[in-house]
Every structure is written in C-alpha cells, then in structure tokens.
mmCIF file of the N, C-alpha and C atoms, coordinates in Angstrom:
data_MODEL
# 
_entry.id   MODEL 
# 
loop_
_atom_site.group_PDB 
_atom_site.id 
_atom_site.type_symbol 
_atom_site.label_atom_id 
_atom_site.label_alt_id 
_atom_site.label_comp_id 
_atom_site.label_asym_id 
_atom_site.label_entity_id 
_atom_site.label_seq_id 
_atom_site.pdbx_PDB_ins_code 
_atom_site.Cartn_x 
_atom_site.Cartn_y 
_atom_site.Cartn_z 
_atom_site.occupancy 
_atom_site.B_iso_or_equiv 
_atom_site.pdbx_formal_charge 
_atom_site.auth_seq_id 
_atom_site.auth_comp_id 
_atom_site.auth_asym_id 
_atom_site.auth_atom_id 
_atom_site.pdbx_PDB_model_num 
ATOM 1   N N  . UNK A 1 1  ? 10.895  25.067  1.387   1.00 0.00 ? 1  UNK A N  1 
ATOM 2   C CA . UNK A 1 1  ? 10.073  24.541  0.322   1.00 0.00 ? 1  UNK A CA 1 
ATOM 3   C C  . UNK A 1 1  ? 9.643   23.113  0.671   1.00 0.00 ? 1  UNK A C  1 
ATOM 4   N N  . UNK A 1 2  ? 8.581   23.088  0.576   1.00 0.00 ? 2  UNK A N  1 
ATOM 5   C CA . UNK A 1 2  ? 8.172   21.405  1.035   1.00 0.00 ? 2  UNK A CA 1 
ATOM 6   C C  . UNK A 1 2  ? 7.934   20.583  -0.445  1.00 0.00 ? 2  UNK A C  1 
ATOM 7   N N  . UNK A 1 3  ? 8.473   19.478  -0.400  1.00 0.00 ? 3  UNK A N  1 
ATOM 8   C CA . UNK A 1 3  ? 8.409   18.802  -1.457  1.00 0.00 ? 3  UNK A CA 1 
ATOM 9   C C  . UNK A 1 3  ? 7.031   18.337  -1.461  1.00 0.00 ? 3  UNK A C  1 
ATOM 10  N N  . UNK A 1 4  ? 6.341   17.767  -2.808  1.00 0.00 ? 4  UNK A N  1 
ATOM 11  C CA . UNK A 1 4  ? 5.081   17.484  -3.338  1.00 0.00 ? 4  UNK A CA 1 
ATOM 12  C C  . UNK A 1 4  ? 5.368   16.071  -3.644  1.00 0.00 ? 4  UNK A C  1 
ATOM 13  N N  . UNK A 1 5  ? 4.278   15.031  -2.812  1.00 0.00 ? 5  UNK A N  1 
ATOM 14  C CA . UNK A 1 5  ? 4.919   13.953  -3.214  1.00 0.00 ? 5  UNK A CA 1 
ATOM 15  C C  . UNK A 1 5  ? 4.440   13.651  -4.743  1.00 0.00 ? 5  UNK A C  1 
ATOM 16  N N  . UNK A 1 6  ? 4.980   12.728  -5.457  1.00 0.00 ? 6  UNK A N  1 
ATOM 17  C CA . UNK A 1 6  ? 4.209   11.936  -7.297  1.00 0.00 ? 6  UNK A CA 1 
ATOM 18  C C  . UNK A 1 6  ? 3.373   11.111  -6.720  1.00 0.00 ? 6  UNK A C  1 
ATOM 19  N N  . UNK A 1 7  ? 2.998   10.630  -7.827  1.00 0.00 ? 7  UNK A N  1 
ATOM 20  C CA . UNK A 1 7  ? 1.487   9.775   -7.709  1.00 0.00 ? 7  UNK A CA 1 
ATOM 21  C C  . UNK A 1 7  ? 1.780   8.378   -7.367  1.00 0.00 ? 7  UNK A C  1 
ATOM 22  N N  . UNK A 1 8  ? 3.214   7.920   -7.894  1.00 0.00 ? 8  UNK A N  1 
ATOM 23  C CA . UNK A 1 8  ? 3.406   6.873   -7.682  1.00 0.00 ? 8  UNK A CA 1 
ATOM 24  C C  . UNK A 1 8  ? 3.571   6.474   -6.255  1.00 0.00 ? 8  UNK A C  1 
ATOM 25  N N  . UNK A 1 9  ? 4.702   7.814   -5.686  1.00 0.00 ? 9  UNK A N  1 
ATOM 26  C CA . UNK A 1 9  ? 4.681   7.673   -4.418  1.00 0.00 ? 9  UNK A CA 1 
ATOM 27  C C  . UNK A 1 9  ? 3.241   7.682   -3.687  1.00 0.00 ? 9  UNK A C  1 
ATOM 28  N N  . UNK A 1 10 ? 2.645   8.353   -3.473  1.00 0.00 ? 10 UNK A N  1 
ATOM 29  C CA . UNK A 1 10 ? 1.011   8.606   -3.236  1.00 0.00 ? 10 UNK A CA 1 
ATOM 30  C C  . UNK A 1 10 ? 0.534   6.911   -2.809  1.00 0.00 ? 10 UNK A C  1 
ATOM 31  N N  . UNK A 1 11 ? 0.105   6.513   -4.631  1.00 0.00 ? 11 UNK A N  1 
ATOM 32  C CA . UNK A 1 11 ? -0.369  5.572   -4.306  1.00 0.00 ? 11 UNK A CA 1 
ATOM 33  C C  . UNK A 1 11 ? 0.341   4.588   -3.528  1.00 0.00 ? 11 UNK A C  1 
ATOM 34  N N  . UNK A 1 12 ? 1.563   4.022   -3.287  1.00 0.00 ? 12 UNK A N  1 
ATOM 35  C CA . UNK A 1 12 ? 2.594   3.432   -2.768  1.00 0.00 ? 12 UNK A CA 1 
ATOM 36  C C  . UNK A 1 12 ? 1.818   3.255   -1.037  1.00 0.00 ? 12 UNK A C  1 
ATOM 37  N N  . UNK A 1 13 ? 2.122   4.638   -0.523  1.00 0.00 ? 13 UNK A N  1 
ATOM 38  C CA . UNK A 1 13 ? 1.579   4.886   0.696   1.00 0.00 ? 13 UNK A CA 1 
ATOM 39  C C  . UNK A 1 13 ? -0.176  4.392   1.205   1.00 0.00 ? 13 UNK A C  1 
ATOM 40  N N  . UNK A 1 14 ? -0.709  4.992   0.284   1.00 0.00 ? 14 UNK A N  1 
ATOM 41  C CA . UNK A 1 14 ? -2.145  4.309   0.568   1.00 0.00 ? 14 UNK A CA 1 
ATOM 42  C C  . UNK A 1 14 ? -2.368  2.553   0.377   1.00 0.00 ? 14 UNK A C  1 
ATOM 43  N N  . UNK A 1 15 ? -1.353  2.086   -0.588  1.00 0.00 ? 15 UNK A N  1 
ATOM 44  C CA . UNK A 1 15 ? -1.457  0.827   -0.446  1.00 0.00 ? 15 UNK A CA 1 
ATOM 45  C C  . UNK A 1 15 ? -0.639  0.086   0.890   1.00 0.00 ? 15 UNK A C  1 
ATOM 46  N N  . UNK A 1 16 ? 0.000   0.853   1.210   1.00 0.00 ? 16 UNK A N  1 
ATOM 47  C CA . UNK A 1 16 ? 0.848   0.179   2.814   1.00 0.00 ? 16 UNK A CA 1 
ATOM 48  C C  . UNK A 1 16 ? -0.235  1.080   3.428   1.00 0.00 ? 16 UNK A C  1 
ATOM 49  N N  . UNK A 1 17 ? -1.014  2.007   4.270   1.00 0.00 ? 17 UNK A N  1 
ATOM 50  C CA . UNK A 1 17 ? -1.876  2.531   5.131   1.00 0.00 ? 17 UNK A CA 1 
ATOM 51  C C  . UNK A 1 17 ? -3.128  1.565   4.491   1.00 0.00 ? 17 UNK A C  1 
ATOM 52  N N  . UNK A 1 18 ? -3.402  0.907   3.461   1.00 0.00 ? 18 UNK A N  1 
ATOM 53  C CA . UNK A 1 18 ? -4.732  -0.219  3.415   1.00 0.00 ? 18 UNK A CA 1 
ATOM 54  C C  . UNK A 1 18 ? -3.964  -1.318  3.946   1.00 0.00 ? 18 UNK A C  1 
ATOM 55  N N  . UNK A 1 19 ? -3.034  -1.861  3.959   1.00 0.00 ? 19 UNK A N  1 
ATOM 56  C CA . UNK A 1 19 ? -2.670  -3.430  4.163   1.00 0.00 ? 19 UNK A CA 1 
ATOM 57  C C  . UNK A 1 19 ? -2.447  -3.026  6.135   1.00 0.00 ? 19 UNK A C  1 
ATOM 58  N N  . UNK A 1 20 ? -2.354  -1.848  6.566   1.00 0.00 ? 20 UNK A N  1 
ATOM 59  C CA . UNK A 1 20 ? -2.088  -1.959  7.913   1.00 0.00 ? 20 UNK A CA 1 
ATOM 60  C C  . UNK A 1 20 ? -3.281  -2.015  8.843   1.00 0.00 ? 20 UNK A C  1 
ATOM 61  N N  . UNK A 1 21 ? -4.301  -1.302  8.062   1.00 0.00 ? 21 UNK A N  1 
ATOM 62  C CA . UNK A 1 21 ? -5.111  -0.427  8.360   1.00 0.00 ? 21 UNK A CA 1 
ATOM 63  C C  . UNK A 1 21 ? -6.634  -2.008  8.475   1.00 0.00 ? 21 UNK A C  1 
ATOM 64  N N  . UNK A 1 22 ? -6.045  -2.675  7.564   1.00 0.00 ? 22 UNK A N  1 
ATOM 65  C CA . UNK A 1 22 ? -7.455  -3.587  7.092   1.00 0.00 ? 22 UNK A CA 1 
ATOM 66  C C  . UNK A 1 22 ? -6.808  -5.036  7.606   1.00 0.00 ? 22 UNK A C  1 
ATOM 67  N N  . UNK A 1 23 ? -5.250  -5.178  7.658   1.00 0.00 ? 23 UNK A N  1 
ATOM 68  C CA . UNK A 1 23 ? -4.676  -6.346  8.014   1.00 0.00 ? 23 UNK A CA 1 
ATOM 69  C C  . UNK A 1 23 ? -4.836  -7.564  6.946   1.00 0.00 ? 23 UNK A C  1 
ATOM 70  N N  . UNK A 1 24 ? -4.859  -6.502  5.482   1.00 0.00 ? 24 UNK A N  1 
ATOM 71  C CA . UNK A 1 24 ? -4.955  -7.666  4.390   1.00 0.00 ? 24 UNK A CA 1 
ATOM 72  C C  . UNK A 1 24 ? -4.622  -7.091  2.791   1.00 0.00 ? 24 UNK A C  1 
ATOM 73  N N  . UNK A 1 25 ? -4.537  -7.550  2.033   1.00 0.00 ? 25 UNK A N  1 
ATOM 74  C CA . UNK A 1 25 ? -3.872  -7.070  0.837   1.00 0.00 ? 25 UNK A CA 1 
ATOM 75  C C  . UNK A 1 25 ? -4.731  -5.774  -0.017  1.00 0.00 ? 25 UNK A C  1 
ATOM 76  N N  . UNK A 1 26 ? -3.460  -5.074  -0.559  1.00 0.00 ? 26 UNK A N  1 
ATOM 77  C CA . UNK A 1 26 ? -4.345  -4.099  -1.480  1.00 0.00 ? 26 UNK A CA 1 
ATOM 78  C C  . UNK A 1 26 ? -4.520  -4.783  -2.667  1.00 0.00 ? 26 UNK A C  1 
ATOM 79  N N  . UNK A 1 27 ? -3.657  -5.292  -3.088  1.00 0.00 ? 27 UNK A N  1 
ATOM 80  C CA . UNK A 1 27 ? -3.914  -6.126  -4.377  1.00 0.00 ? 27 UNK A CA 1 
ATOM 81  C C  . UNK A 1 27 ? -5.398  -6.944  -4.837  1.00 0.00 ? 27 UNK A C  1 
ATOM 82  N N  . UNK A 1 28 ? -5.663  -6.150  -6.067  1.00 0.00 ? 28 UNK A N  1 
ATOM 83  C CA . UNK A 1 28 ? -7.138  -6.204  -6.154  1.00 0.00 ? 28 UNK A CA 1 
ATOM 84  C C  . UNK A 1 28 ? -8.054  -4.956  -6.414  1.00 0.00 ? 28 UNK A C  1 
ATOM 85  N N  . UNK A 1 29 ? -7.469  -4.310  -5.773  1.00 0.00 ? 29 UNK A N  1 
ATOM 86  C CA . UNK A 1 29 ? -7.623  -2.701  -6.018  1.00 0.00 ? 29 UNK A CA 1 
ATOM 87  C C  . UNK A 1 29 ? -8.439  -1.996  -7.333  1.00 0.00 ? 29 UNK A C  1 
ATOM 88  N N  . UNK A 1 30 ? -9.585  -1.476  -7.736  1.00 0.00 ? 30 UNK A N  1 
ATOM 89  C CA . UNK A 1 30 ? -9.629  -1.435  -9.027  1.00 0.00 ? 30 UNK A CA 1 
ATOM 90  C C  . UNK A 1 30 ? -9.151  0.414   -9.648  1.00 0.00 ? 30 UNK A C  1 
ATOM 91  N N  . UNK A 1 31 ? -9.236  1.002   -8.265  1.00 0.00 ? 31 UNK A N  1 
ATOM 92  C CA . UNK A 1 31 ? -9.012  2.457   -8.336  1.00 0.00 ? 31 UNK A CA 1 
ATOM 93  C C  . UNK A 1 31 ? -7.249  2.684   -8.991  1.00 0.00 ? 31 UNK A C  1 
ATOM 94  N N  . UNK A 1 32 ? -7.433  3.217   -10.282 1.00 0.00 ? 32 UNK A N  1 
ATOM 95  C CA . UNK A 1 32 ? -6.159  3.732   -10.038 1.00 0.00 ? 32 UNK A CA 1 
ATOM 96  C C  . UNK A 1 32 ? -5.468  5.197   -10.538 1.00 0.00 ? 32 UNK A C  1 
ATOM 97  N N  . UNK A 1 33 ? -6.615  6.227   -10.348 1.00 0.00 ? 33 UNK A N  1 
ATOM 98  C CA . UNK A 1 33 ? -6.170  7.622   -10.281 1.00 0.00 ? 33 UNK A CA 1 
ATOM 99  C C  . UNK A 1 33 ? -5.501  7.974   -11.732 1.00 0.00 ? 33 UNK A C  1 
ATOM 100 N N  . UNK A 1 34 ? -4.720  8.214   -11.185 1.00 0.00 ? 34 UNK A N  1 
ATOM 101 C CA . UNK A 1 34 ? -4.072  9.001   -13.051 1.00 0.00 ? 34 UNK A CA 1 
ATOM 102 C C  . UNK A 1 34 ? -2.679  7.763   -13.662 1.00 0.00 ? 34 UNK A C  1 
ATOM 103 N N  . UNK A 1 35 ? -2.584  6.558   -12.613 1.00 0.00 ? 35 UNK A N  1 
ATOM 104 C CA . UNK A 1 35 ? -1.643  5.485   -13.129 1.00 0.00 ? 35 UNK A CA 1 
ATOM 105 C C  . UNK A 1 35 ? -2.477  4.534   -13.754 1.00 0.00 ? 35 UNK A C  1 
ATOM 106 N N  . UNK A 1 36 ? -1.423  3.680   -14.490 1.00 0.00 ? 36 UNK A N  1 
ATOM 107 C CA . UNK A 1 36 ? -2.120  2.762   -15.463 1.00 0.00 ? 36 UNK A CA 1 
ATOM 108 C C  . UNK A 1 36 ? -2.327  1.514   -14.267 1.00 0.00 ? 36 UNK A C  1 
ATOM 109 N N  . UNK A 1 37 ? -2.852  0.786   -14.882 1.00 0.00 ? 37 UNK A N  1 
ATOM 110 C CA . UNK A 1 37 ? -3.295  -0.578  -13.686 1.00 0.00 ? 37 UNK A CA 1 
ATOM 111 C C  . UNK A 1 37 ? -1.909  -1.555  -13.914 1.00 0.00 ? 37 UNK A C  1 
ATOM 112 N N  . UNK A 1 38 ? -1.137  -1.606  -14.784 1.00 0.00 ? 38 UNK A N  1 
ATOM 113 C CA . UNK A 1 38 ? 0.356   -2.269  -14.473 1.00 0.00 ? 38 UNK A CA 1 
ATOM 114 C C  . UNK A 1 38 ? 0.740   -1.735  -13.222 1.00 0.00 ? 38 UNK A C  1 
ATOM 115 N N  . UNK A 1 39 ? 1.422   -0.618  -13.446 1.00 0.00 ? 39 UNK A N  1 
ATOM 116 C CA . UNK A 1 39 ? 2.033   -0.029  -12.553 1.00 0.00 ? 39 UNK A CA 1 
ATOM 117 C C  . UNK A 1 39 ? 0.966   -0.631  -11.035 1.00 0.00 ? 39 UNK A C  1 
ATOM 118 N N  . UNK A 1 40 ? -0.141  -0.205  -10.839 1.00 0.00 ? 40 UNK A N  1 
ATOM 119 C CA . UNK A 1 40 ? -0.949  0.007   -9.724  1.00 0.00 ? 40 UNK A CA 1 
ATOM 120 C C  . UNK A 1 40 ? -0.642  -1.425  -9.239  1.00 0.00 ? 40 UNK A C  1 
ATOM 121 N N  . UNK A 1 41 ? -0.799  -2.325  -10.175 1.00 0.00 ? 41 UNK A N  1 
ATOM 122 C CA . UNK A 1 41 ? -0.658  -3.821  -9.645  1.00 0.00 ? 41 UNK A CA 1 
ATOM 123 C C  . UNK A 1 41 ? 0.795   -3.745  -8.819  1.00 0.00 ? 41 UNK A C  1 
ATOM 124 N N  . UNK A 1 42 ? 1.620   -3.265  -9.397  1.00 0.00 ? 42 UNK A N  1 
ATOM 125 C CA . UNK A 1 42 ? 3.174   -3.087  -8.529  1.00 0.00 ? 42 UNK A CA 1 
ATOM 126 C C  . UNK A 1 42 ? 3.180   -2.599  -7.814  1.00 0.00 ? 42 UNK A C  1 
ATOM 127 N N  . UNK A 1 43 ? 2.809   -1.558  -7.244  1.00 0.00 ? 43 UNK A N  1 
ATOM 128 C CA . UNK A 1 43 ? 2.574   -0.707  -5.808  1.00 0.00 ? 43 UNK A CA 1 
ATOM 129 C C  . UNK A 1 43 ? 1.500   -1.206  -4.750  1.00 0.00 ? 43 UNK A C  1 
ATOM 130 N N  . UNK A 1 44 ? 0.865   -2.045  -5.503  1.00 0.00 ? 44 UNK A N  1 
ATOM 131 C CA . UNK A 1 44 ? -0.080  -2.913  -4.272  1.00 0.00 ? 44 UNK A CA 1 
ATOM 132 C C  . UNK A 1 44 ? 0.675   -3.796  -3.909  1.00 0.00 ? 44 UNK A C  1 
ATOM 133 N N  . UNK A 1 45 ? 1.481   -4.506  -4.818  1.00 0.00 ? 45 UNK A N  1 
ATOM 134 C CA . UNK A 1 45 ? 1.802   -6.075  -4.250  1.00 0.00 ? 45 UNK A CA 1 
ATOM 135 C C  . UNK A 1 45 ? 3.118   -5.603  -3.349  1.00 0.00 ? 45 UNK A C  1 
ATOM 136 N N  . UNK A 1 46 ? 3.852   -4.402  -3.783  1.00 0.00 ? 46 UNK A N  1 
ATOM 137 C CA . UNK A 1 46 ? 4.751   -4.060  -2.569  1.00 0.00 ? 46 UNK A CA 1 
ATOM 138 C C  . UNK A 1 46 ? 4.970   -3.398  -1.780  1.00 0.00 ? 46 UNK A C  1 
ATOM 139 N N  . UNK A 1 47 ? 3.947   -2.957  -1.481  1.00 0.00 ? 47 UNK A N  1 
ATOM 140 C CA . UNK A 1 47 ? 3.428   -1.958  -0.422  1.00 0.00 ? 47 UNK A CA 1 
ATOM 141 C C  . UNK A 1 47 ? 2.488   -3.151  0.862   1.00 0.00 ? 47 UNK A C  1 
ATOM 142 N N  . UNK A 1 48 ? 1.847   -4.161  0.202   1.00 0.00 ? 48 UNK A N  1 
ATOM 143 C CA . UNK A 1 48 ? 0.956   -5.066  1.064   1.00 0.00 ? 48 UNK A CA 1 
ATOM 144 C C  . UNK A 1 48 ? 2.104   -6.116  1.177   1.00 0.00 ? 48 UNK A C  1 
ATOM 145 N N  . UNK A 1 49 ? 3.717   -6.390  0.761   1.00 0.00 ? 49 UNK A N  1 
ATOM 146 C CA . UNK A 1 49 ? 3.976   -7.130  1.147   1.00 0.00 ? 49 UNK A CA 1 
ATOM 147 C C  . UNK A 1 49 ? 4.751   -6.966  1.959   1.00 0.00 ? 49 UNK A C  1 
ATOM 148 N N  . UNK A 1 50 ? 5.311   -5.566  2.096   1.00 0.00 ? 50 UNK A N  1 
ATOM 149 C CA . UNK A 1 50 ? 6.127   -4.766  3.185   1.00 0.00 ? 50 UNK A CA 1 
ATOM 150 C C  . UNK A 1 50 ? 5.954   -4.713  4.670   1.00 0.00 ? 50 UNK A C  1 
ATOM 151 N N  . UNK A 1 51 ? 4.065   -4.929  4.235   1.00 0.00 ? 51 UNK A N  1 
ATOM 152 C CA . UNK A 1 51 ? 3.363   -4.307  5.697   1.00 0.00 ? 51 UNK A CA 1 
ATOM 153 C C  . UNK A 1 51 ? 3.222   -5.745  6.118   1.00 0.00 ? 51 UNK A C  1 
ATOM 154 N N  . UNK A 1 52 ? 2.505   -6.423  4.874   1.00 0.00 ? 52 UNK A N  1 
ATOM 155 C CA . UNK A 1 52 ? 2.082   -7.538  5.871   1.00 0.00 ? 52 UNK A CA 1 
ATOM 156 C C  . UNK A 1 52 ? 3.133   -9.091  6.332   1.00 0.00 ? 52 UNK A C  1 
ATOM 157 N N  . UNK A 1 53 ? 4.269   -8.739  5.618   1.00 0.00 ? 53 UNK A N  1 
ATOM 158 C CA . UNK A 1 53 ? 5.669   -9.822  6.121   1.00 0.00 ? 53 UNK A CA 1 
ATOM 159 C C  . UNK A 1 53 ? 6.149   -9.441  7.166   1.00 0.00 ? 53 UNK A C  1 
ATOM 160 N N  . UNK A 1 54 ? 5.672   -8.043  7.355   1.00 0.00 ? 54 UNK A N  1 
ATOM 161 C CA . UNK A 1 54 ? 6.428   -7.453  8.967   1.00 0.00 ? 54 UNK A CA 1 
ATOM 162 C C  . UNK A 1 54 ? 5.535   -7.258  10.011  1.00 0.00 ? 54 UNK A C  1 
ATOM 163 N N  . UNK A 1 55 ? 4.438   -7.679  9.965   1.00 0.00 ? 55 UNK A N  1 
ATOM 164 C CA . UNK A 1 55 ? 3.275   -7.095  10.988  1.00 0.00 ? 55 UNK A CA 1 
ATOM 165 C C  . UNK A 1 55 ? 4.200   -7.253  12.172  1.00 0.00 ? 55 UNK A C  1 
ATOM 166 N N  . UNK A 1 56 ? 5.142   -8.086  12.755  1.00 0.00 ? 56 UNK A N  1 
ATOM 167 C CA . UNK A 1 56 ? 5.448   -7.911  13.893  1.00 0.00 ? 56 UNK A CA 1 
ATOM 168 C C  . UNK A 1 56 ? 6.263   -7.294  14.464  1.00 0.00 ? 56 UNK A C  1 
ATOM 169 N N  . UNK A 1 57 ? 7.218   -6.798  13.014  1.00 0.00 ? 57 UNK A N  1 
ATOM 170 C CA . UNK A 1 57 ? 7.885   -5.556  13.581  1.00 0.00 ? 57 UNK A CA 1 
ATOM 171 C C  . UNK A 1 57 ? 7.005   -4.490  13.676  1.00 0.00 ? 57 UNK A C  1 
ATOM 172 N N  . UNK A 1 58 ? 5.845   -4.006  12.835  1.00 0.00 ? 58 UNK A N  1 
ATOM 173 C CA . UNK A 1 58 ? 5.486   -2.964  12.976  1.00 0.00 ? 58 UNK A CA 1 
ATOM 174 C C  . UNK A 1 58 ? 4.274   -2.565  14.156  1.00 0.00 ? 58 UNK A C  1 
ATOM 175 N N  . UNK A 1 59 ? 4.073   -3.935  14.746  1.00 0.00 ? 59 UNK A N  1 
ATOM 176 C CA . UNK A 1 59 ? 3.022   -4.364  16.087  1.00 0.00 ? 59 UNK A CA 1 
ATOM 177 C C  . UNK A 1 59 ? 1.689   -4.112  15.465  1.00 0.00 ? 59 UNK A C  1 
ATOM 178 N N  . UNK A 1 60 ? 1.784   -5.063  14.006  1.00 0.00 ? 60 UNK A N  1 
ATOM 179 C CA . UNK A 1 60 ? 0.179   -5.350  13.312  1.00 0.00 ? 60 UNK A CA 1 
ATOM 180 C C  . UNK A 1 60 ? -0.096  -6.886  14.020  1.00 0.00 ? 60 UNK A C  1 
ATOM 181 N N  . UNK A 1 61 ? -0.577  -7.087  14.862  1.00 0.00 ? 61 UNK A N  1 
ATOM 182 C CA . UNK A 1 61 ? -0.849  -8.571  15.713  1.00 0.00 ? 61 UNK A CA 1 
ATOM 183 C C  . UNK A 1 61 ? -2.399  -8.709  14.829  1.00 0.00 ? 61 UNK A C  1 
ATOM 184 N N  . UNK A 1 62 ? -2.650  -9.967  14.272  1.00 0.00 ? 62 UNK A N  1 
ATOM 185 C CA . UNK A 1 62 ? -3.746  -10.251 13.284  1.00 0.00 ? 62 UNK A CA 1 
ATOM 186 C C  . UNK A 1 62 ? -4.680  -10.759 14.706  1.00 0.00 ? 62 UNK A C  1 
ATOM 187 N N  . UNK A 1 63 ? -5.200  -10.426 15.254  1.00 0.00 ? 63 UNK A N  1 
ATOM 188 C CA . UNK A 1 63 ? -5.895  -10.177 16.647  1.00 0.00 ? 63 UNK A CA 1 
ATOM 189 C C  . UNK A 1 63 ? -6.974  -9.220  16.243  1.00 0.00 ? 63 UNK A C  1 
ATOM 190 N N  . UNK A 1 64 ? -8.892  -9.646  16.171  1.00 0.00 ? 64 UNK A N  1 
ATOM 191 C CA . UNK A 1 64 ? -9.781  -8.765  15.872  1.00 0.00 ? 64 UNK A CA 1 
ATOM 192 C C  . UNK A 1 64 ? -10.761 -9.345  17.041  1.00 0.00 ? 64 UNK A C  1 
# 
C-alpha cells in the first residue's frame, strides 16, 4: 500500500523544491490550495529556511 501524502505535507515539499530550485524564499507565496494562508505562511518560512541555512550541505552554491 503506498501511502498518500496530506496537503500540508505536499505543500511543505514544494516550498523546500522552490527555495532550492530558485535559490530564494517561498515566503510570499500567494497560492495556497485547500490550506488557509496561516498555516501556508508556516510551511514557507520552514521549508525556505531548511533549504536555504544549509545550501552547503545540500551543494546549493548561490553561483548563477
């Protein structure tokens, strides 16, 4: 049985795959699917702060 991820998780992920992906914050975001924009504000700010306090563990070098 494969698990189905929630929305929270969902959005969580797309806000760390934007902060890696763009090399800058999701926060700001106005999309927020079937969550309220509290919540959304919380899954941006820790999802973009995960990615972007670690760029060097994760070999995000701010290099364009």
């Amino acid at each position: 049985m494969v698990p189905i991820p929630s929305y929270k998780g969902s959005y969580l992920a797309a806000s760390c795959f934007y902060s890696a992906i763009f090399n800058e914050s999701a926060i700001g975001s106005t999309y927020y699917g079937a969550l309220g924009p509290r919540i959304c504000y919380y899954l941006q700010s820790v999802g973009s702060r995960n990615v972007l306090y670690q760029r060097k563990k994760y070999g995000l070098i701010k290099e364009f």
